[in-house]
C-alpha positions as a Markdown table, in Angstrom:
| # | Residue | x | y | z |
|---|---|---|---|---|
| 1 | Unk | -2.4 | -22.9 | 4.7 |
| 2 | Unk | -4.2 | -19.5 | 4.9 |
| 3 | Unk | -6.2 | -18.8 | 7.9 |
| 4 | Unk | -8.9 | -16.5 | 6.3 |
| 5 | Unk | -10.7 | -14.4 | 8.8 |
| 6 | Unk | -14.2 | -13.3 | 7.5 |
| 7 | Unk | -16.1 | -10.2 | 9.8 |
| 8 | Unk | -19.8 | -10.5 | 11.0 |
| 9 | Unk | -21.4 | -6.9 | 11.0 |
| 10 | Unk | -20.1 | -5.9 | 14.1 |
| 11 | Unk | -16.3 | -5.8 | 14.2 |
| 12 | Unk | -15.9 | -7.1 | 17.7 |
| 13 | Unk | -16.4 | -10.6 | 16.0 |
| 14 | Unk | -14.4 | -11.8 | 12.8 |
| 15 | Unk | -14.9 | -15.5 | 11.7 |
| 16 | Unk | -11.6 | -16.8 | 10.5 |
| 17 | Unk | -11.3 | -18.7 | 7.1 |
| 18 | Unk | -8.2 | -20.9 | 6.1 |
| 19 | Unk | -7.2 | -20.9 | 2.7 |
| 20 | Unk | -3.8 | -22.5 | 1.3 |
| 21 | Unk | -1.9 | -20.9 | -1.0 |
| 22 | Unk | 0.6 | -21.9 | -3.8 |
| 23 | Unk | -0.5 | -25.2 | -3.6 |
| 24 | Unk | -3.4 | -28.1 | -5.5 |
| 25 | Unk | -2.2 | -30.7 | -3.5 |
| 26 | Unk | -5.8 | -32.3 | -2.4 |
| 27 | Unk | -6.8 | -33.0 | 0.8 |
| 28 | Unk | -6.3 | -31.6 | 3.6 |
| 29 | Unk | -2.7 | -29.8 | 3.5 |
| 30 | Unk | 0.6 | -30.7 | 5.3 |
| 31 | Unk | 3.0 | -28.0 | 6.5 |
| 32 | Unk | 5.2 | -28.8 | 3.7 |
| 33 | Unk | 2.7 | -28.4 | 0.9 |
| 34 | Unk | 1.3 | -25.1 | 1.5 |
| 35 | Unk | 2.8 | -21.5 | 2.7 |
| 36 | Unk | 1.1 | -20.1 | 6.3 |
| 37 | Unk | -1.1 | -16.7 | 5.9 |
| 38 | Unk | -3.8 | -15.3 | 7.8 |
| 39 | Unk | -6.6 | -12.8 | 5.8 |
| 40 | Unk | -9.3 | -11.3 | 7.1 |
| 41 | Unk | -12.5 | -10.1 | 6.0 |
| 42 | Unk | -14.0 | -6.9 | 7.5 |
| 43 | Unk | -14.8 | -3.2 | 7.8 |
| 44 | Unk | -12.3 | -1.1 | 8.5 |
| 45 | Unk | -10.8 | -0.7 | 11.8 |
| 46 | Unk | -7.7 | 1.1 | 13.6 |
| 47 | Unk | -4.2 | 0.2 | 12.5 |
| 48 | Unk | -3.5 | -1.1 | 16.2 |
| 49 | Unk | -6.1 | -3.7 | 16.2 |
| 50 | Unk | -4.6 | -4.6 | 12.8 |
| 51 | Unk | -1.6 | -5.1 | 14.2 |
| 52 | Unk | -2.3 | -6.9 | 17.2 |
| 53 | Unk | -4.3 | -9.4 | 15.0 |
| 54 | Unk | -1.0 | -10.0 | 13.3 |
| 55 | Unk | 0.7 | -10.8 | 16.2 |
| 56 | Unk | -1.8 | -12.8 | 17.7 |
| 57 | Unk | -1.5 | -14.8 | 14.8 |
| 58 | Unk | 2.3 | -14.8 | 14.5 |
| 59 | Unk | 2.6 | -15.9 | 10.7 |
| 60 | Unk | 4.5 | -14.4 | 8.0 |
| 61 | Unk | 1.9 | -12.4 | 6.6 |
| 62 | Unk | -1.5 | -11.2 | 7.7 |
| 63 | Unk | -4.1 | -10.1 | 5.2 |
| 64 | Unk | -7.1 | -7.4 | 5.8 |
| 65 | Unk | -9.5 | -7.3 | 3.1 |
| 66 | Unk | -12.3 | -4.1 | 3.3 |
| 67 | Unk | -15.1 | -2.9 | 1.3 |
| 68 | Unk | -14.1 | 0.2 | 0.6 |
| 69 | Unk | -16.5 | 1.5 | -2.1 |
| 70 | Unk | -17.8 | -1.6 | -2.7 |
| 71 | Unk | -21.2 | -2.6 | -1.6 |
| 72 | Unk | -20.7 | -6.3 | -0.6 |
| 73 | Unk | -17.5 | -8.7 | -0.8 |
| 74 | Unk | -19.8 | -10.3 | -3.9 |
| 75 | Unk | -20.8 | -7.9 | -6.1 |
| 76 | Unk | -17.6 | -5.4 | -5.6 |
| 77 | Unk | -14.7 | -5.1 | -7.8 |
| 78 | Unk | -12.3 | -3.1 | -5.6 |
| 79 | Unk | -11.3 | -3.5 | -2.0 |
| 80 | Unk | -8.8 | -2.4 | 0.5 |
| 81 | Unk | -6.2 | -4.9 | 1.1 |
| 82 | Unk | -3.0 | -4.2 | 3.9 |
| 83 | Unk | -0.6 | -6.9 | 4.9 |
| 84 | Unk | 1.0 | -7.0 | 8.6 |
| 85 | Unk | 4.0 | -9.0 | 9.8 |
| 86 | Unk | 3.8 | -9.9 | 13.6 |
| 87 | Unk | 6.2 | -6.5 | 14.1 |
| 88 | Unk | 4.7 | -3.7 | 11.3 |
| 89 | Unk | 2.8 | -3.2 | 8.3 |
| 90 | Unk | 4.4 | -4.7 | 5.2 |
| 91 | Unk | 4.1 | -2.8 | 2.2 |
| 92 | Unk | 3.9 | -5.8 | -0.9 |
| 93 | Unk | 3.3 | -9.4 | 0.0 |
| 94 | Unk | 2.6 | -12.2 | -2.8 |
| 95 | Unk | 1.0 | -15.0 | -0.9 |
| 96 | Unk | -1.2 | -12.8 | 1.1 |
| 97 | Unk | -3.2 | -11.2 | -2.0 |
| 98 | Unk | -3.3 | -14.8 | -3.8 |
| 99 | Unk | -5.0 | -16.0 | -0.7 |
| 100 | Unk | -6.8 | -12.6 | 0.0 |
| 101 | Unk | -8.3 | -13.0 | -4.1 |
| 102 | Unk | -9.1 | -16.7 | -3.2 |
| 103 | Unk | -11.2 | -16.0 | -0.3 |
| 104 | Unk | -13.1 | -13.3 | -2.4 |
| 105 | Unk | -13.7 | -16.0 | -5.8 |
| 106 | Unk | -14.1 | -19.4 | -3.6 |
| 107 | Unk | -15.8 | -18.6 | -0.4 |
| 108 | Unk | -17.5 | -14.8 | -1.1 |
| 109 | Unk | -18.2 | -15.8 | -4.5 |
| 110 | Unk | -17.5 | -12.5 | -6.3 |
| 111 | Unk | -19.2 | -12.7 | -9.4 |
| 112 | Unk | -16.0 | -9.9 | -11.3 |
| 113 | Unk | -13.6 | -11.7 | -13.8 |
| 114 | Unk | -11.2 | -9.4 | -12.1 |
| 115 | Unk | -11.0 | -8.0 | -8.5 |
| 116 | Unk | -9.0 | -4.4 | -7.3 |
| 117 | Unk | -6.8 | -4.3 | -4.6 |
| 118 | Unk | -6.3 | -0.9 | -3.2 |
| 119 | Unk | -2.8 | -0.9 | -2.1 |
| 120 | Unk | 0.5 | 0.8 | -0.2 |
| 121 | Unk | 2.0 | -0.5 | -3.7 |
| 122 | Unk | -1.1 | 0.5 | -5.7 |
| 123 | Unk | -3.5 | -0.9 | -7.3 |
| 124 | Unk | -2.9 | -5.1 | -7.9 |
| 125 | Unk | -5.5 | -6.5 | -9.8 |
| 126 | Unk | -6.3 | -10.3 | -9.9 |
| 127 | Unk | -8.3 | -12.3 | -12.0 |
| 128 | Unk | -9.3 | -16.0 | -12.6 |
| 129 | Unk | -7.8 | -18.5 | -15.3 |
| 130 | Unk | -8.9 | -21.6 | -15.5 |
| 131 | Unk | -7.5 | -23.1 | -12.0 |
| 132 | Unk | -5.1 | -20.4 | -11.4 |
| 133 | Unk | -5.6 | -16.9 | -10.1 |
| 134 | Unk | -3.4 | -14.3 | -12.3 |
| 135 | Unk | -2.3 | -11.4 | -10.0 |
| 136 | Unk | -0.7 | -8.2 | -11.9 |
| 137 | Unk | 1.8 | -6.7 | -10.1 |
| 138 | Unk | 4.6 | -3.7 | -9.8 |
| 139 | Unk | 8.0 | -5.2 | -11.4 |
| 140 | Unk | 10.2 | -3.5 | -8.3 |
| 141 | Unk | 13.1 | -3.9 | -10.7 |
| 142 | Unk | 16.2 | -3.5 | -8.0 |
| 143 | Unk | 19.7 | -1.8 | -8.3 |
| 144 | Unk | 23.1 | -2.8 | -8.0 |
| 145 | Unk | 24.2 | -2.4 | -4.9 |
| 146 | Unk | 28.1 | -1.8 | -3.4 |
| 147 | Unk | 28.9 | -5.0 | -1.5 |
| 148 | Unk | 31.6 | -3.5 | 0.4 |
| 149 | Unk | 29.3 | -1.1 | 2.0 |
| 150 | Unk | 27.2 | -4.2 | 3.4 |
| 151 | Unk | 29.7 | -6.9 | 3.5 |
| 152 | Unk | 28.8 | -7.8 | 6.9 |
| 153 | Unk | 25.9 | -8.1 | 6.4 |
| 154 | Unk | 26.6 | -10.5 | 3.5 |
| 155 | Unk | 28.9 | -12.6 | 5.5 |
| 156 | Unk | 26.1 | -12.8 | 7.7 |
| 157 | Unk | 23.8 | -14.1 | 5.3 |
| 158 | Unk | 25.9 | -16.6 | 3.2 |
| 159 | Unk | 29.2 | -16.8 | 4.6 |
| 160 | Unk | 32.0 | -18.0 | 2.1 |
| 161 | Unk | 29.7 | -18.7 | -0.7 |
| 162 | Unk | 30.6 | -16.7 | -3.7 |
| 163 | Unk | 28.2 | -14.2 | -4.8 |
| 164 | Unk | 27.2 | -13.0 | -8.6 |
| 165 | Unk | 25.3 | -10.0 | -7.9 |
| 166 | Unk | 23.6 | -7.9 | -5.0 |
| 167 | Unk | 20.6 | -5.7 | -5.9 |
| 168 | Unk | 18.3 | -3.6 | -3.8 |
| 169 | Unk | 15.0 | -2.3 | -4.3 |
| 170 | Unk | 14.4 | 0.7 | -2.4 |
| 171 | Unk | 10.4 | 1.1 | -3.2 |
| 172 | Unk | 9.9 | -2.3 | -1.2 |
| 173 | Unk | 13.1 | -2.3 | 0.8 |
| 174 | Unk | 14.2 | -5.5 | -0.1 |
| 175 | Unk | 17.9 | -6.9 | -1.0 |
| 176 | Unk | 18.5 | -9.6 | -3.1 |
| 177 | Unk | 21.9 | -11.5 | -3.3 |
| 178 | Unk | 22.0 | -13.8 | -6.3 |
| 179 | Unk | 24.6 | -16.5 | -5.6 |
| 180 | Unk | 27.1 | -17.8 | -8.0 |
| 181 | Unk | 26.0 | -19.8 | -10.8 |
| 182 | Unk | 28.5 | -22.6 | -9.9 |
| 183 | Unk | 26.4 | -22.9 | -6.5 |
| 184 | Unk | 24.4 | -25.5 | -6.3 |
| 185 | Unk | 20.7 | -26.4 | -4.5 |
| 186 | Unk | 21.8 | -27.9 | -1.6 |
| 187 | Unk | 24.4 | -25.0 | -0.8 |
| 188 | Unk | 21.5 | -22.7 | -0.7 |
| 189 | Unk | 19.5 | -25.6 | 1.6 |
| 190 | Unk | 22.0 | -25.6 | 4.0 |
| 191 | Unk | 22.1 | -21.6 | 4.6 |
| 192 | Unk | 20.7 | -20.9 | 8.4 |
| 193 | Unk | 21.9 | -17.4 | 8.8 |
| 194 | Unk | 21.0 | -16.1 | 12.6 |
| 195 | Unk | 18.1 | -13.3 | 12.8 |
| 196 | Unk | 20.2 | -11.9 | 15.4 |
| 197 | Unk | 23.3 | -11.9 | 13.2 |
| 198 | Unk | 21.4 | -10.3 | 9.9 |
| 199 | Unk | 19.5 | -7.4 | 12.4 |
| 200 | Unk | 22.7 | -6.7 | 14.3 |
| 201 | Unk | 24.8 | -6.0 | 10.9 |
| 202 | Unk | 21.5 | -3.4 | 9.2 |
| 203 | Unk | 20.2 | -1.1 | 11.6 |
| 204 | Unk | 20.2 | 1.4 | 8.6 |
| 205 | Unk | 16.1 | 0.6 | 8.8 |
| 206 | Unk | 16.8 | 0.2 | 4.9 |
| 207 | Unk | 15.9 | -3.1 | 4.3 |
| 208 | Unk | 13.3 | -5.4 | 5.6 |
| 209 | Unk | 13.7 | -8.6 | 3.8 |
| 210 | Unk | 17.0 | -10.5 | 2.1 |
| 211 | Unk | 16.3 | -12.4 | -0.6 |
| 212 | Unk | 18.8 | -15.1 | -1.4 |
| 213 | Unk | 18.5 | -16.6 | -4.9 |
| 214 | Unk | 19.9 | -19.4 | -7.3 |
| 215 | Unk | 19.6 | -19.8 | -10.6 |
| 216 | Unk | 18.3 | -23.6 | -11.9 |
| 217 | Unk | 20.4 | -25.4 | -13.7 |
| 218 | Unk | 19.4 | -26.9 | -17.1 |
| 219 | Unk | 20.8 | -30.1 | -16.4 |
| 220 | Unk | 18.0 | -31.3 | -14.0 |
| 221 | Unk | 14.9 | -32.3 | -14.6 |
| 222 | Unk | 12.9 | -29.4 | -12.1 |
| 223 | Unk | 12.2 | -27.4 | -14.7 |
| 224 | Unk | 12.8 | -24.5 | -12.1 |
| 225 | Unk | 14.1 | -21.4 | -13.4 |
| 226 | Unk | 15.6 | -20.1 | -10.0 |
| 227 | Unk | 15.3 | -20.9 | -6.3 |
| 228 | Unk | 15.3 | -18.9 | -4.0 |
| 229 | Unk | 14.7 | -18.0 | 0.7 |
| 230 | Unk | 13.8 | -15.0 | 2.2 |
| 231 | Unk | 15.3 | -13.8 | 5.5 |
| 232 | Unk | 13.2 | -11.2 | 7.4 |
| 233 | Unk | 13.8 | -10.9 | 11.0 |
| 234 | Unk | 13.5 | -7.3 | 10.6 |
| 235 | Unk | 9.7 | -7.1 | 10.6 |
| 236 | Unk | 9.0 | -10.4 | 13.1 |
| 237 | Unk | 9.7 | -13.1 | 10.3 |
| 238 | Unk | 13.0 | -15.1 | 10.4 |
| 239 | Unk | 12.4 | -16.9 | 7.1 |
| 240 | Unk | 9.2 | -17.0 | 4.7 |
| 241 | Unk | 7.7 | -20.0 | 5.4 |
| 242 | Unk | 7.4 | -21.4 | 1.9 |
| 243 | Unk | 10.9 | -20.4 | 1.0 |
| 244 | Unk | 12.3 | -22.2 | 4.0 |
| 245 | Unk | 11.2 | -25.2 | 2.1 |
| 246 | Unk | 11.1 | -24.3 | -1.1 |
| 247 | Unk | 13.9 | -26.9 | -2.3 |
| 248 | Unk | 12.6 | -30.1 | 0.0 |
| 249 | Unk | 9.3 | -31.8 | -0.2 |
| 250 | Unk | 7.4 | -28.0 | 0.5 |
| 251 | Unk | 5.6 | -27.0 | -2.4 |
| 252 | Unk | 6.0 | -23.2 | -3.2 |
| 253 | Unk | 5.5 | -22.7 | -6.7 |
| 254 | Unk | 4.2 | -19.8 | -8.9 |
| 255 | Unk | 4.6 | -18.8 | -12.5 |
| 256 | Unk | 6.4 | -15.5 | -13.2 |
| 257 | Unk | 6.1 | -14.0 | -16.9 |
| 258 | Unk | 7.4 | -10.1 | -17.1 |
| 259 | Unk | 5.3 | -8.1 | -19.7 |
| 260 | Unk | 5.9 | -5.7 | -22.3 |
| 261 | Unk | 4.5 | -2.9 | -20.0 |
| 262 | Unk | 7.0 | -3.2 | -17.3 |
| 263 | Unk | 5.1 | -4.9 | -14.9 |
| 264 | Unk | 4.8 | -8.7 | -13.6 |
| 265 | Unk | 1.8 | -11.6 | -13.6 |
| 266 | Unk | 2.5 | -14.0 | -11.0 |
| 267 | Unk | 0.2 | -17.1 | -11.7 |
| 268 | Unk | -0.4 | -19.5 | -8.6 |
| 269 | Unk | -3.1 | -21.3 | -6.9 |
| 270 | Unk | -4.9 | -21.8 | -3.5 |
| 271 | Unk | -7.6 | -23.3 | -1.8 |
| 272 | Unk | -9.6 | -22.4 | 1.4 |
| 273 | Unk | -9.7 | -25.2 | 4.0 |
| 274 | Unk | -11.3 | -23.9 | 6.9 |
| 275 | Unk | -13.1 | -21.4 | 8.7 |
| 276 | Unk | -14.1 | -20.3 | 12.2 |
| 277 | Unk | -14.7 | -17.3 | 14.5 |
| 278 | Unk | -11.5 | -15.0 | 16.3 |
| 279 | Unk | -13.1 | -12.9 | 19.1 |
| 280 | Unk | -11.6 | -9.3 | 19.5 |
């Protein structure tokens, strides 16, 4: 569920959208078929107001969308697009810019095969498939990281379960631990690490999100190649939404395929279920 949030000419008034990414489940969606996100669509405005908006909202991730050069949110091909958490700006958010792209193809109907987005990570372009909406993105590929120096912090996050490998990206801030392969799904399920616990062991300010990940196994039928939560209570967001869920009924899929160039297409869908007016 995306609440997409679309601007009048003045900025004092910004009628809100709702778009639902990550899912096709028809109808209208359930909290376990869709991930949460809020977009809006307006000129530009001062990063406090962004940020209040964010909070207002209180969902994972808060899209802005803006004209930049572009004349209309139709016949443009590049845009501004930032991302705020309740608590501060995020720098690269999935789900947000697969919403943000599906507001500007379903509702604005922007008549590009491909749309810019202007970005703290660059530029991410997204373009239409069939059903699906292709975004091209940064790879981020992460580092090995020393587990003694955060093994609090790891405790903290998974307890006794054994770990394979931690990485850490330092362009996004973001560490991954990668469990064991003799982990199973319902050991990564039954994780409920305490914000408290994960913010009191990194005050470093070096990460903002921990990524805990599994790898499928080829003996089920899922056809999943990994699983995986992400634990954020640095920046206002105890757990993604979708990833919370991710194993159970919740539907939080997307397609990954790393190209040749070194970057990644993430391939996923959405749809935009309502809209209505958020006076500021």
């Amino acid at each position: 569920m995306v609440h997409v949030f679309n601007s009048y000419v003045t900025v004092t008034w910004l009628p809100p959208l709702c778009a639902d990414p990550m899912t096709n489940v028809p109808g209208i969606p359930r909290q376990q078929d869709s991930n949460n996100c809020g977009v809006f669509v307006l000129m530009e405005l001062q990063d406090d107001i962004y940020q209040s908006i964010a909070a207002e909202m209180n969902l994972s991730d808060t899209a802005f969308i803006t004209k930049r050069k572009s004349m209309d949110f139709t016949s443009g091909a590049r845009f501004g697009l930032r991302w705020f958490t309740p608590k501060s700006e995020y720098p690269l958010c999935g789900h947000a810019t697969l919403a943000s792209a599906a507001v500007l193809f379903y509702l604005k109907k922007n008549v590009n095969p491909v749309v810019v987005f202007e970005t703290m990570s660059g530029e991410l372009n997204v373009r239409q498939h069939e059903e699906y909406l292709i975004m091209d993105f940064p790879l981020n590929k992460p580092k090995p990281q020393d587990q003694y120096e955060i093994k609090e912090l790891l405790k903290a996050a998974v307890g006794d379960l054994p770990i394979q490998d931690v990485c850490y990206s330092p362009t996004i801030k973001n560490l991954m631990i990668r469990l064991a392969d003799t982990c199973n799904r319902s050991e990564l399920m039954s994780l409920r690490p305490e914000a408290e616990t994960l913010v009191r062991n990194e005050t470093t300010g070096k990460i903002k999100s921990l990524i805990v990940t599994l790898k499928g196994t080829q003996t089920t039928q899922s056809g999943y190649d990994f699983y995986s939560r992400v634990f954020s209570p640095w920046v206002g967001v105890p757990e993604d939404p979708v990833t919370a869920y991710q194993c159970s009924s919740r539907g939080g899929e997307l397609k990954l395929e790393i190209r040749d160039d070194g970057r990644l297409d993430i391939i996923g869908q959405a749809r935009i279920i309502l809209q209505g007016t958020l006076k500021i």
